[in-house]
mmCIF file as Biopython writes it, N, C-alpha, C and O atoms, coordinates in Angstrom:
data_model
#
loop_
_atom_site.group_PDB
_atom_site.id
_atom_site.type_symbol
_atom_site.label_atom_id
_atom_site.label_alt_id
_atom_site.label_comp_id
_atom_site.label_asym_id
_atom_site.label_entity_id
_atom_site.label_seq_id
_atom_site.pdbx_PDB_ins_code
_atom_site.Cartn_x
_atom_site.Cartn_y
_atom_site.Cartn_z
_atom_site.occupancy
_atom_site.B_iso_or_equiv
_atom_site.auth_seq_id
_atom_site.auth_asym_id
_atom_site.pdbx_PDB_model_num
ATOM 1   N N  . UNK A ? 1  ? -20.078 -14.806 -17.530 1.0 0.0 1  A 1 
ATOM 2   C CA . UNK A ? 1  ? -19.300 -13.677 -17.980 1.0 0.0 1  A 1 
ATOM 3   C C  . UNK A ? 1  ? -19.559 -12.452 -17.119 1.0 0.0 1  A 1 
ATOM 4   O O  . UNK A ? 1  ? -18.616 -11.695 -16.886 1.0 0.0 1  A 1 
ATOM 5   N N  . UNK A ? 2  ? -20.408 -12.275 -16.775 1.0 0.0 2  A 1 
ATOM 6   C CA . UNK A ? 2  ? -21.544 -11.356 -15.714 1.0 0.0 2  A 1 
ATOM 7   C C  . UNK A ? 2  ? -20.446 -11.248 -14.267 1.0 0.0 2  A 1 
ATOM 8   O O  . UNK A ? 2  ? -19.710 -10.310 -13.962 1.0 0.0 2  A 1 
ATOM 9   N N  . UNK A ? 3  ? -20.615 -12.301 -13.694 1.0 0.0 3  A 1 
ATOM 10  C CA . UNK A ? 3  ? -19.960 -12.553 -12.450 1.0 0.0 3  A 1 
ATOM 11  C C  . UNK A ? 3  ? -18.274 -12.272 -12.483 1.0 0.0 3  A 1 
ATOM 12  O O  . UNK A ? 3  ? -17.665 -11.963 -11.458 1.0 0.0 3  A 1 
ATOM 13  N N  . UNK A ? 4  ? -17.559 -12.435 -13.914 1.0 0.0 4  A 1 
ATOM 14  C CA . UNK A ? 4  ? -16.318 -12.071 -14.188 1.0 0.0 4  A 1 
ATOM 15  C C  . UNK A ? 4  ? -16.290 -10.335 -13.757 1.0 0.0 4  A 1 
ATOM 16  O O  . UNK A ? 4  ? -15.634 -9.804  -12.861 1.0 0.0 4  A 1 
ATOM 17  N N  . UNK A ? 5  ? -17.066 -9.816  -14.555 1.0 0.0 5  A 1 
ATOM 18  C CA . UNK A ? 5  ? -16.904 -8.552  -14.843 1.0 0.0 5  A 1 
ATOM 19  C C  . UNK A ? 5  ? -16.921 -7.642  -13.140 1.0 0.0 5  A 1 
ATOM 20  O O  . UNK A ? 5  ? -16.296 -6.697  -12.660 1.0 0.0 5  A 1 
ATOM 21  N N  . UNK A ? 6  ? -18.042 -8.604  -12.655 1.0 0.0 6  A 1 
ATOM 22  C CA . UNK A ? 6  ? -18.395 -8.254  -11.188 1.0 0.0 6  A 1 
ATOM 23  C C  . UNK A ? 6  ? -16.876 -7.727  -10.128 1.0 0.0 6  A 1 
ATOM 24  O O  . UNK A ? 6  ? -16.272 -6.803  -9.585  1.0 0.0 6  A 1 
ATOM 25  N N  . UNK A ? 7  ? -16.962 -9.578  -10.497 1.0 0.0 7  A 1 
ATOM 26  C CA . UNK A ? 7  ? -15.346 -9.516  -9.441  1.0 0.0 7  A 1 
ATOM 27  C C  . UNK A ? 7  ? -14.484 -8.831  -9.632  1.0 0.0 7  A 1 
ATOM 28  O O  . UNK A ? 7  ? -13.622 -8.435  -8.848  1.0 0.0 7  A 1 
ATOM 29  N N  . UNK A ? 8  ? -14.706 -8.510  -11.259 1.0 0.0 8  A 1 
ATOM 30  C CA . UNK A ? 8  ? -12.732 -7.411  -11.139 1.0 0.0 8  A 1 
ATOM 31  C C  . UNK A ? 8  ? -13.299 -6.176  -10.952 1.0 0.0 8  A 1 
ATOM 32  O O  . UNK A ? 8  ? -12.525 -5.219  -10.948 1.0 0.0 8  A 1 
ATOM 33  N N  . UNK A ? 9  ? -14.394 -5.989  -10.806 1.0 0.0 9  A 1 
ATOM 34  C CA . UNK A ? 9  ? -14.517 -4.586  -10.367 1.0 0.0 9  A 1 
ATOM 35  C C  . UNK A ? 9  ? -14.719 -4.289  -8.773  1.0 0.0 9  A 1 
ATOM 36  O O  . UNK A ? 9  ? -14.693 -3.201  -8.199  1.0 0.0 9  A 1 
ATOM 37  N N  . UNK A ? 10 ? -14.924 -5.570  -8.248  1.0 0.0 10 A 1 
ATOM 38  C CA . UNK A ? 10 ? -14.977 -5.452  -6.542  1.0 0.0 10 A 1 
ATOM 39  C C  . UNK A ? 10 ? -13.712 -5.112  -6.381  1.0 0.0 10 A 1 
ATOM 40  O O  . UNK A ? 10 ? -13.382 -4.045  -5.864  1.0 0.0 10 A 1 
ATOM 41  N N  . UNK A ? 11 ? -12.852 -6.029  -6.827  1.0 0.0 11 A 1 
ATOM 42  C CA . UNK A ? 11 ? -11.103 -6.216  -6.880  1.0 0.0 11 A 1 
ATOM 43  C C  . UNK A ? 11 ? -10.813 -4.610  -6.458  1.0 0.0 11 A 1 
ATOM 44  O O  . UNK A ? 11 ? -9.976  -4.337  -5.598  1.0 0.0 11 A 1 
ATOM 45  N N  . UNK A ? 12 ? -11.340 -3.917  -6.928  1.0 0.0 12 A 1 
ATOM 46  C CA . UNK A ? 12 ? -10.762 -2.307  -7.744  1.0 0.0 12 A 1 
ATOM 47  C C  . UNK A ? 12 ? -11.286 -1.253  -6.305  1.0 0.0 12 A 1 
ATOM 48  O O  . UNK A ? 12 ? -10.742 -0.155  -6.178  1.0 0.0 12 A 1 
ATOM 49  N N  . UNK A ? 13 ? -12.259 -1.665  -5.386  1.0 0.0 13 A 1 
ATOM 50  C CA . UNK A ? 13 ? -12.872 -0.801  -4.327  1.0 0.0 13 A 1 
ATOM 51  C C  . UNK A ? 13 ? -11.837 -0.412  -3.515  1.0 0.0 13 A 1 
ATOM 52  O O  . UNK A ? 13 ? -10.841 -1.088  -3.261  1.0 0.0 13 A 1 
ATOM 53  N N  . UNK A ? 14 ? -12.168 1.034   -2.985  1.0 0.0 14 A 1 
ATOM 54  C CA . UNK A ? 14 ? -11.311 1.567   -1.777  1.0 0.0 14 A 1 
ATOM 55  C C  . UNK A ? 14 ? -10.679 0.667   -0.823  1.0 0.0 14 A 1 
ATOM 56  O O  . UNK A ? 14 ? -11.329 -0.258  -0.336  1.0 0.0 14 A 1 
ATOM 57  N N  . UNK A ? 15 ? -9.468  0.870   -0.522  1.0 0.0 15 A 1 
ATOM 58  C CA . UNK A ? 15 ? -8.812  0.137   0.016   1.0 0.0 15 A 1 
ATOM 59  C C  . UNK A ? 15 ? -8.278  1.177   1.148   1.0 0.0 15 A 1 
ATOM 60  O O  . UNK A ? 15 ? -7.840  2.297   0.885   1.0 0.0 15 A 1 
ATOM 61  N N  . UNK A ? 16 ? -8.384  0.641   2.403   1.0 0.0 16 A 1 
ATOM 62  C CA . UNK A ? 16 ? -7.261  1.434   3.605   1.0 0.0 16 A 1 
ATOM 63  C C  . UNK A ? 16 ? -6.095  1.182   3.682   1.0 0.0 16 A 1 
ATOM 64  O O  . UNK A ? 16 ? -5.243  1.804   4.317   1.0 0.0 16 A 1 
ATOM 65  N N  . UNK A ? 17 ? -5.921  -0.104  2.798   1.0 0.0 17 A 1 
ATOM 66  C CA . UNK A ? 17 ? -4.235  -0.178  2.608   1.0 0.0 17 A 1 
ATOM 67  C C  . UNK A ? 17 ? -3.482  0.609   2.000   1.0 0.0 17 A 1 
ATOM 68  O O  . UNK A ? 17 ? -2.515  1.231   2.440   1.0 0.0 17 A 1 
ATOM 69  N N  . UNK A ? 18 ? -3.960  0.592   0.874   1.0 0.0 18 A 1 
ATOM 70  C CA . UNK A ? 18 ? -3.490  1.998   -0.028  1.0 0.0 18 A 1 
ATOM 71  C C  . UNK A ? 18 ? -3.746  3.017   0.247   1.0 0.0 18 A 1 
ATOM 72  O O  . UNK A ? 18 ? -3.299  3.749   -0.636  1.0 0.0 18 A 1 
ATOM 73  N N  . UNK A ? 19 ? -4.607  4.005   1.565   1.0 0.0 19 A 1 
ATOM 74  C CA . UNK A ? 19 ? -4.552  4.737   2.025   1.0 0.0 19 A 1 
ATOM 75  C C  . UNK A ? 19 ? -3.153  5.223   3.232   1.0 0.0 19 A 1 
ATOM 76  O O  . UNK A ? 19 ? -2.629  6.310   3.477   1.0 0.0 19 A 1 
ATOM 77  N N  . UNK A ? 20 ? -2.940  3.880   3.742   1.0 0.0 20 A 1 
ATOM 78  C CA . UNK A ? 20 ? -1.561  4.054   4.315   1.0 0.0 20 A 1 
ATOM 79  C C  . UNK A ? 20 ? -0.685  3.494   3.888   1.0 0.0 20 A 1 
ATOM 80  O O  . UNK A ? 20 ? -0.025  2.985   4.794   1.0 0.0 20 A 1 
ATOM 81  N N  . UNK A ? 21 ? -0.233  3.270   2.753   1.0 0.0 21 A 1 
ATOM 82  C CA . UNK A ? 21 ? 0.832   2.870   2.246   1.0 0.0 21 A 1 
ATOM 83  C C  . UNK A ? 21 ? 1.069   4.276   1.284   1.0 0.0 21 A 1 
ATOM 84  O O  . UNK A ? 21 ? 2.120   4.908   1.384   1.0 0.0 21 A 1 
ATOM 85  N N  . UNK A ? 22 ? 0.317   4.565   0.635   1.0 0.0 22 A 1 
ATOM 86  C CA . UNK A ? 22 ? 0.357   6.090   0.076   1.0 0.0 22 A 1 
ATOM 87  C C  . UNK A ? 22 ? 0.766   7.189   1.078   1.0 0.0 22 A 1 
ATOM 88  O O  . UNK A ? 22 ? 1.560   8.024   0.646   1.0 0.0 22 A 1 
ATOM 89  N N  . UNK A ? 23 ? 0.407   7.296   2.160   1.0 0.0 23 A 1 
ATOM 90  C CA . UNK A ? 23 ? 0.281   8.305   3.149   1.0 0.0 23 A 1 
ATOM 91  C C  . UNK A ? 23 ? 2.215   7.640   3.758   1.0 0.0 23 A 1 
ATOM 92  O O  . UNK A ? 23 ? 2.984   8.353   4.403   1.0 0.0 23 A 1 
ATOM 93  N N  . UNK A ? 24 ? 2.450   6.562   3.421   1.0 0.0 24 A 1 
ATOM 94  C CA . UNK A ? 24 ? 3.802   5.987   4.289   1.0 0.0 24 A 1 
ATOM 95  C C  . UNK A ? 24 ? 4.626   6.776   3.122   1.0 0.0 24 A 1 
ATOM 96  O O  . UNK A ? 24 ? 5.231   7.809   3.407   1.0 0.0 24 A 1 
ATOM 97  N N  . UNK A ? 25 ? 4.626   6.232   1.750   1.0 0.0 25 A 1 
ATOM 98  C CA . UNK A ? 25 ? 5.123   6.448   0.772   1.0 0.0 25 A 1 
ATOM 99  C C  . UNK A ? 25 ? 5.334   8.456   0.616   1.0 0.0 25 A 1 
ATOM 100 O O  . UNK A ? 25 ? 6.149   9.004   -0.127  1.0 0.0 25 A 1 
ATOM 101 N N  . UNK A ? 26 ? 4.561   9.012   1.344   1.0 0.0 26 A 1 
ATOM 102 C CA . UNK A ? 26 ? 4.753   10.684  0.961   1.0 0.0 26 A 1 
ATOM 103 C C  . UNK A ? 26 ? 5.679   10.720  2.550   1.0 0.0 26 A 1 
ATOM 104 O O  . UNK A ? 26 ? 6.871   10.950  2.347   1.0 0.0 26 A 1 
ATOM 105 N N  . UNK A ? 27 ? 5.491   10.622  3.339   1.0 0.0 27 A 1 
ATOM 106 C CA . UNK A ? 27 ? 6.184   10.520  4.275   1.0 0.0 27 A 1 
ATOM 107 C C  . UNK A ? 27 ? 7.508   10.366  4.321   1.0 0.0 27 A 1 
ATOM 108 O O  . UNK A ? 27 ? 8.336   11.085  4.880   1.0 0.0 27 A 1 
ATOM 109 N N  . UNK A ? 28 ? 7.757   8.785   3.322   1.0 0.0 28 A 1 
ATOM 110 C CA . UNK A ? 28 ? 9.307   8.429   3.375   1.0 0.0 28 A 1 
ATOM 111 C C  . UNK A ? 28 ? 9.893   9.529   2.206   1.0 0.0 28 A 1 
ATOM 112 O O  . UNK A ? 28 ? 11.065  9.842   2.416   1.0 0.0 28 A 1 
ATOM 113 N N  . UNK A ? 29 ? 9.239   10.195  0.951   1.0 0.0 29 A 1 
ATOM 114 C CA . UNK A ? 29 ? 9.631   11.154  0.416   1.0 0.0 29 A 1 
ATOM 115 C C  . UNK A ? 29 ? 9.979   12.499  0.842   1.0 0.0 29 A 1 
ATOM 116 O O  . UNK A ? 29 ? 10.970  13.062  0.376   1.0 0.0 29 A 1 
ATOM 117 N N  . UNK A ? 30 ? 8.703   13.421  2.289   1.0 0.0 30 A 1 
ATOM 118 C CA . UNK A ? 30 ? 9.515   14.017  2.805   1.0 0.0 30 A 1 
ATOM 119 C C  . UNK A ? 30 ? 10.741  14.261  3.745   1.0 0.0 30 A 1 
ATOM 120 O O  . UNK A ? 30 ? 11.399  15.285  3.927   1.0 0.0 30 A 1 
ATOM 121 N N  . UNK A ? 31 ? 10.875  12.693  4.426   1.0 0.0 31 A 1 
ATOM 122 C CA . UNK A ? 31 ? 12.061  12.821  4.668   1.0 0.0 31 A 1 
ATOM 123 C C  . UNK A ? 31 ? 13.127  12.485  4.241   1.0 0.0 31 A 1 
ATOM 124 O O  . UNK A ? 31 ? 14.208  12.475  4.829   1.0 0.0 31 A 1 
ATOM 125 N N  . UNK A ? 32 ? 12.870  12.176  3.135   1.0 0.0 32 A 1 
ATOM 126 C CA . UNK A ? 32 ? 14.271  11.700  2.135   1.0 0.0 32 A 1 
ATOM 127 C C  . UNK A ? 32 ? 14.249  13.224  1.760   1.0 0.0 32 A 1 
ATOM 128 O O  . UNK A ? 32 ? 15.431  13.398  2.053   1.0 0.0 32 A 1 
ATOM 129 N N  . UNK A ? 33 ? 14.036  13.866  1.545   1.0 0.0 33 A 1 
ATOM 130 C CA . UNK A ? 33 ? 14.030  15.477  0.784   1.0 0.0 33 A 1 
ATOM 131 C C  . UNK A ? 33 ? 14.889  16.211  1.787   1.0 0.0 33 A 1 
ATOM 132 O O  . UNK A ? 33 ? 15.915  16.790  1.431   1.0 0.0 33 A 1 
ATOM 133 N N  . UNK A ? 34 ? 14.352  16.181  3.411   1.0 0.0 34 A 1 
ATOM 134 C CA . UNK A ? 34 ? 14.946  16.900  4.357   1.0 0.0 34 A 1 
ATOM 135 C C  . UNK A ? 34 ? 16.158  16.139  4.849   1.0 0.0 34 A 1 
ATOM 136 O O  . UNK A ? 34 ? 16.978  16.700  5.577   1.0 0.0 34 A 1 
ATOM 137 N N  . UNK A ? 35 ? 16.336  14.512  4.362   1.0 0.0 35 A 1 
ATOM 138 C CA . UNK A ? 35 ? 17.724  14.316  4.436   1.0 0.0 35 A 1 
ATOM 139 C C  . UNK A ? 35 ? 17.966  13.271  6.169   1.0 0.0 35 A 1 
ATOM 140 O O  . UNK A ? 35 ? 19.025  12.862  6.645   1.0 0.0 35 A 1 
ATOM 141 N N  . UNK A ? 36 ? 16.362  13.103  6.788   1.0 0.0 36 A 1 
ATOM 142 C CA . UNK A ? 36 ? 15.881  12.272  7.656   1.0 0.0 36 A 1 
ATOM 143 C C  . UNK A ? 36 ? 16.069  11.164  7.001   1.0 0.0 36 A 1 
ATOM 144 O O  . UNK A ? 36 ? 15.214  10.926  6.149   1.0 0.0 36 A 1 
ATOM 145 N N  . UNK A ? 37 ? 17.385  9.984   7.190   1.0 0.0 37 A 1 
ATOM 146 C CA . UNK A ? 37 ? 17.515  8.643   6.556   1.0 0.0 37 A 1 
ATOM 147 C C  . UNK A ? 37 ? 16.687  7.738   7.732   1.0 0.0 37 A 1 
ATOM 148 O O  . UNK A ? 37 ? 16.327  6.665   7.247   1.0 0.0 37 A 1 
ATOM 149 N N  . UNK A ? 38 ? 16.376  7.865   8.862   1.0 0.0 38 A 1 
ATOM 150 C CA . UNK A ? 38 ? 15.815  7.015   10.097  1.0 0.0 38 A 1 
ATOM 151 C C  . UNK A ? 38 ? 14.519  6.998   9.544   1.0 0.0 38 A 1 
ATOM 152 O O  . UNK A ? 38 ? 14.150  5.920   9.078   1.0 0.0 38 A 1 
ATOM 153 N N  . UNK A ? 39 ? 13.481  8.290   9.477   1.0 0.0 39 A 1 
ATOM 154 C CA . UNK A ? 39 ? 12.581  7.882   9.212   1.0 0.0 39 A 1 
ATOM 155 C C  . UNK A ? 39 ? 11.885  7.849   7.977   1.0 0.0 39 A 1 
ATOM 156 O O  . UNK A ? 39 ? 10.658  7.781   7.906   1.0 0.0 39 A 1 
ATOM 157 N N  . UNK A ? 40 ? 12.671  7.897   6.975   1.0 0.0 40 A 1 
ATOM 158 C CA . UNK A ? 40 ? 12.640  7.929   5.442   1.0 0.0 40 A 1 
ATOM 159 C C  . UNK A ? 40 ? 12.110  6.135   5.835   1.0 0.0 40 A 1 
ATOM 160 O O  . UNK A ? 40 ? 11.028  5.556   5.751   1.0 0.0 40 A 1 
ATOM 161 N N  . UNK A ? 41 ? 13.726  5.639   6.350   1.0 0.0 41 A 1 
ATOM 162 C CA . UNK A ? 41 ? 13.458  4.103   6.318   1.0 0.0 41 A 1 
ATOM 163 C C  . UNK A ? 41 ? 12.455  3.119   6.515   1.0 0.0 41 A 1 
ATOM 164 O O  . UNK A ? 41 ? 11.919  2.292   5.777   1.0 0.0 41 A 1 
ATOM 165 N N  . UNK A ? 42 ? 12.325  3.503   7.980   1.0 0.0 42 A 1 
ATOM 166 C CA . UNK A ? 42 ? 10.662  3.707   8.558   1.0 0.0 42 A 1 
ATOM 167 C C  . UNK A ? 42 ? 9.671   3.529   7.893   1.0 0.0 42 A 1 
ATOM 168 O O  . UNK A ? 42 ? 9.128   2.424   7.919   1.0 0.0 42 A 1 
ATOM 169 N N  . UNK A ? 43 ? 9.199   4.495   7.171   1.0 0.0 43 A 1 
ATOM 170 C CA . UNK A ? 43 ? 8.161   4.770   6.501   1.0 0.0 43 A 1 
ATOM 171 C C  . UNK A ? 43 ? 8.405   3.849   5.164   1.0 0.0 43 A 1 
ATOM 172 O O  . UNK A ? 43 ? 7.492   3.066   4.903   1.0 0.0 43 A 1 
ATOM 173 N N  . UNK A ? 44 ? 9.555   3.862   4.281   1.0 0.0 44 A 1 
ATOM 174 C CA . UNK A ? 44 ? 9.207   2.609   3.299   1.0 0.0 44 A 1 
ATOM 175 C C  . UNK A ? 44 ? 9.063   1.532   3.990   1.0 0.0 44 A 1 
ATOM 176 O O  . UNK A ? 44 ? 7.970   1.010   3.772   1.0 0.0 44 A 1 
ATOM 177 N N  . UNK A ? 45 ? 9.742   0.947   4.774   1.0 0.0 45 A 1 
ATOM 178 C CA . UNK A ? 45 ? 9.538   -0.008  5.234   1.0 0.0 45 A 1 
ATOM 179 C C  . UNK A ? 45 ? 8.128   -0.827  5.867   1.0 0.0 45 A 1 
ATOM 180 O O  . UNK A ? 45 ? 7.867   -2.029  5.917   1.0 0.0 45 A 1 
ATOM 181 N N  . UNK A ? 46 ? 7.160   0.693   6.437   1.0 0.0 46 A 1 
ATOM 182 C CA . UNK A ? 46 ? 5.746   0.499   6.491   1.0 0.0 46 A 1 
ATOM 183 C C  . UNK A ? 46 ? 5.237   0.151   5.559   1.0 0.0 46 A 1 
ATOM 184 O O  . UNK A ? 46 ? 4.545   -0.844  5.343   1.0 0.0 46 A 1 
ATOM 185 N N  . UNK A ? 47 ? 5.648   1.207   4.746   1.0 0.0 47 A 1 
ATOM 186 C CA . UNK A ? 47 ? 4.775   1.003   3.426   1.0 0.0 47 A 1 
ATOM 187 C C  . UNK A ? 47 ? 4.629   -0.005  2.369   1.0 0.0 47 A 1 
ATOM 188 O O  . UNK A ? 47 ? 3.587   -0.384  1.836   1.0 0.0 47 A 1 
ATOM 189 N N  . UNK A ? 48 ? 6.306   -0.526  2.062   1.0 0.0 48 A 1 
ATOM 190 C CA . UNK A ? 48 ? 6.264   -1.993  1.555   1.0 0.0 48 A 1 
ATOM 191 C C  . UNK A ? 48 ? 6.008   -3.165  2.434   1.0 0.0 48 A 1 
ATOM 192 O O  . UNK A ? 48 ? 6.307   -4.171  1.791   1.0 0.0 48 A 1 
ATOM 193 N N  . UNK A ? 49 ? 5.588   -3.472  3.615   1.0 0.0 49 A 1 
ATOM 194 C CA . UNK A ? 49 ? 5.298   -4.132  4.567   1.0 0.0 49 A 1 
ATOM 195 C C  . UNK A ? 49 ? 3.698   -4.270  4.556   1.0 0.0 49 A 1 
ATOM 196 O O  . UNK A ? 49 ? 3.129   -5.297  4.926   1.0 0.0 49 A 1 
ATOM 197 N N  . UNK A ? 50 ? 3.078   -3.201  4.122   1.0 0.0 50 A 1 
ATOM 198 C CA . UNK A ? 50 ? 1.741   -3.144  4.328   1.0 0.0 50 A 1 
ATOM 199 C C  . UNK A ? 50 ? 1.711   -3.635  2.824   1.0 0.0 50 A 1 
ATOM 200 O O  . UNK A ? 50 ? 1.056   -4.677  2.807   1.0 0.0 50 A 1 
ATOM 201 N N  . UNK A ? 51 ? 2.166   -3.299  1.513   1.0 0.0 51 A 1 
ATOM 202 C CA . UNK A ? 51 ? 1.782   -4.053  0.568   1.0 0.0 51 A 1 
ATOM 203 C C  . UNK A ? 51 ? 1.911   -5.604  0.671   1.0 0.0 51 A 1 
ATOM 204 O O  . UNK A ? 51 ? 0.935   -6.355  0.663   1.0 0.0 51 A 1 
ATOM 205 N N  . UNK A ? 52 ? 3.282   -6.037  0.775   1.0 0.0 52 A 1 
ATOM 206 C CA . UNK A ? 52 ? 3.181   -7.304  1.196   1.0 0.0 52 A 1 
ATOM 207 C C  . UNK A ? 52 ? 1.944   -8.379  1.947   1.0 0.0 52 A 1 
ATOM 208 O O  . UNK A ? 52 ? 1.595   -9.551  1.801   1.0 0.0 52 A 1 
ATOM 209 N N  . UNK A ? 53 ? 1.656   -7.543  2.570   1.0 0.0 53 A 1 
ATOM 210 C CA . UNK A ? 53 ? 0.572   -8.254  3.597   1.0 0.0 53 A 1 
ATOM 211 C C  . UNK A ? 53 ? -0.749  -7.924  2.676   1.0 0.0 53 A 1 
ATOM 212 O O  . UNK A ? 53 ? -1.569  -8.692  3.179   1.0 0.0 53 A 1 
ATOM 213 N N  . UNK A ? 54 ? -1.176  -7.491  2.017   1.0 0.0 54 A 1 
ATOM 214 C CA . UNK A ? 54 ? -2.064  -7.043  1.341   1.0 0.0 54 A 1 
ATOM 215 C C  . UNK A ? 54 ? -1.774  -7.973  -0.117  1.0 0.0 54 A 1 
ATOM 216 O O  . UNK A ? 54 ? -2.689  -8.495  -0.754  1.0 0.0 54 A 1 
ATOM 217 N N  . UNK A ? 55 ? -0.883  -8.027  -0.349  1.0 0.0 55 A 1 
ATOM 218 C CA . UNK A ? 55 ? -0.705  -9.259  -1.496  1.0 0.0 55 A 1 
ATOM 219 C C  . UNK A ? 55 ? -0.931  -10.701 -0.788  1.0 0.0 55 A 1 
ATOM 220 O O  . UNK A ? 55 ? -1.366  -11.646 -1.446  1.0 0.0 55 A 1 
ATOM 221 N N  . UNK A ? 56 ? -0.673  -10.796 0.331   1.0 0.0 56 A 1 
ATOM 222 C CA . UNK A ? 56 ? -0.705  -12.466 1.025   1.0 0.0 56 A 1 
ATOM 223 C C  . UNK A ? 56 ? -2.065  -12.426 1.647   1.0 0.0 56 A 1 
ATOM 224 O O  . UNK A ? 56 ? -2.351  -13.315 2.450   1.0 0.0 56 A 1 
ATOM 225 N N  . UNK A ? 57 ? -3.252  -11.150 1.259   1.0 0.0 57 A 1 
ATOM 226 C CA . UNK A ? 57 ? -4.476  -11.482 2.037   1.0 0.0 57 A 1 
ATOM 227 C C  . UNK A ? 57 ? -5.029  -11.839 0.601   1.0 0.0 57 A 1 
ATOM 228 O O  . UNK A ? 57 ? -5.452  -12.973 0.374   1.0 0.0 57 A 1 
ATOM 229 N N  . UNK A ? 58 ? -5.015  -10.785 -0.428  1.0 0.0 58 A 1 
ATOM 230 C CA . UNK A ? 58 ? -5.421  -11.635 -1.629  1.0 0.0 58 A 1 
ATOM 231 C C  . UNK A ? 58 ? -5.155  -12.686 -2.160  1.0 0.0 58 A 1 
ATOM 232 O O  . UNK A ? 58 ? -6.079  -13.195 -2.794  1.0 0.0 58 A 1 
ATOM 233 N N  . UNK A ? 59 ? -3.887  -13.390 -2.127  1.0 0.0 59 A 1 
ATOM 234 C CA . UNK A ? 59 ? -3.743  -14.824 -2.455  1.0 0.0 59 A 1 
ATOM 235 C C  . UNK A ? 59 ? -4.875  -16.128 -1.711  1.0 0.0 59 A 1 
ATOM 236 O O  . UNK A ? 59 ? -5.364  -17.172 -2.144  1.0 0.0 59 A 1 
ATOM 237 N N  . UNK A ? 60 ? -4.943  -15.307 -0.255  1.0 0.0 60 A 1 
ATOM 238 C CA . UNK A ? 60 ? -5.812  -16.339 0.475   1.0 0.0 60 A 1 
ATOM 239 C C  . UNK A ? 60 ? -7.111  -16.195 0.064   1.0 0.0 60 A 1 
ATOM 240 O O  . UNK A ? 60 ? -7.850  -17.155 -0.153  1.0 0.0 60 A 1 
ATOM 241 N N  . UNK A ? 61 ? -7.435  -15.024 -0.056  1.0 0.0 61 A 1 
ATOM 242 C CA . UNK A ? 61 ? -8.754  -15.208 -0.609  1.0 0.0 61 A 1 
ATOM 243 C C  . UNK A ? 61 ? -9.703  -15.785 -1.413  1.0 0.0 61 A 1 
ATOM 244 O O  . UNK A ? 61 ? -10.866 -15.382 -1.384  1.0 0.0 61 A 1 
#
């Protein structure tokens, strides 16, 4: 039960993915605001790209 509790709390540690997928995600918001559709796109597109890959490293794990 010990070792359960362990793992979901490793699960939960700083991540650099979510450091740039957050940082993509404010990005594609300011230029959706200023009306920049090129790099609005861009930037979600990083940003859901980097989740993706971050969901297919945890599956392997």
């Amino acid at each position: 039960m010990a070792s359960n509790v362990s793992k979901r709390e490793s699960r939960n540690d700083f991540s650099i993915y979510g450091v740039f997928r957050f940082t993509a995600y404010i990005i594609c918001s300011f230029a959706l605001y200023s009306g920049n559709l090129e790099i609005a796109g861009l930037a979600f597109g990083f940003g859901a790209s980097l989740g993706f890959i971050r969901r297919i490293s945890r599956i392997w794990e």
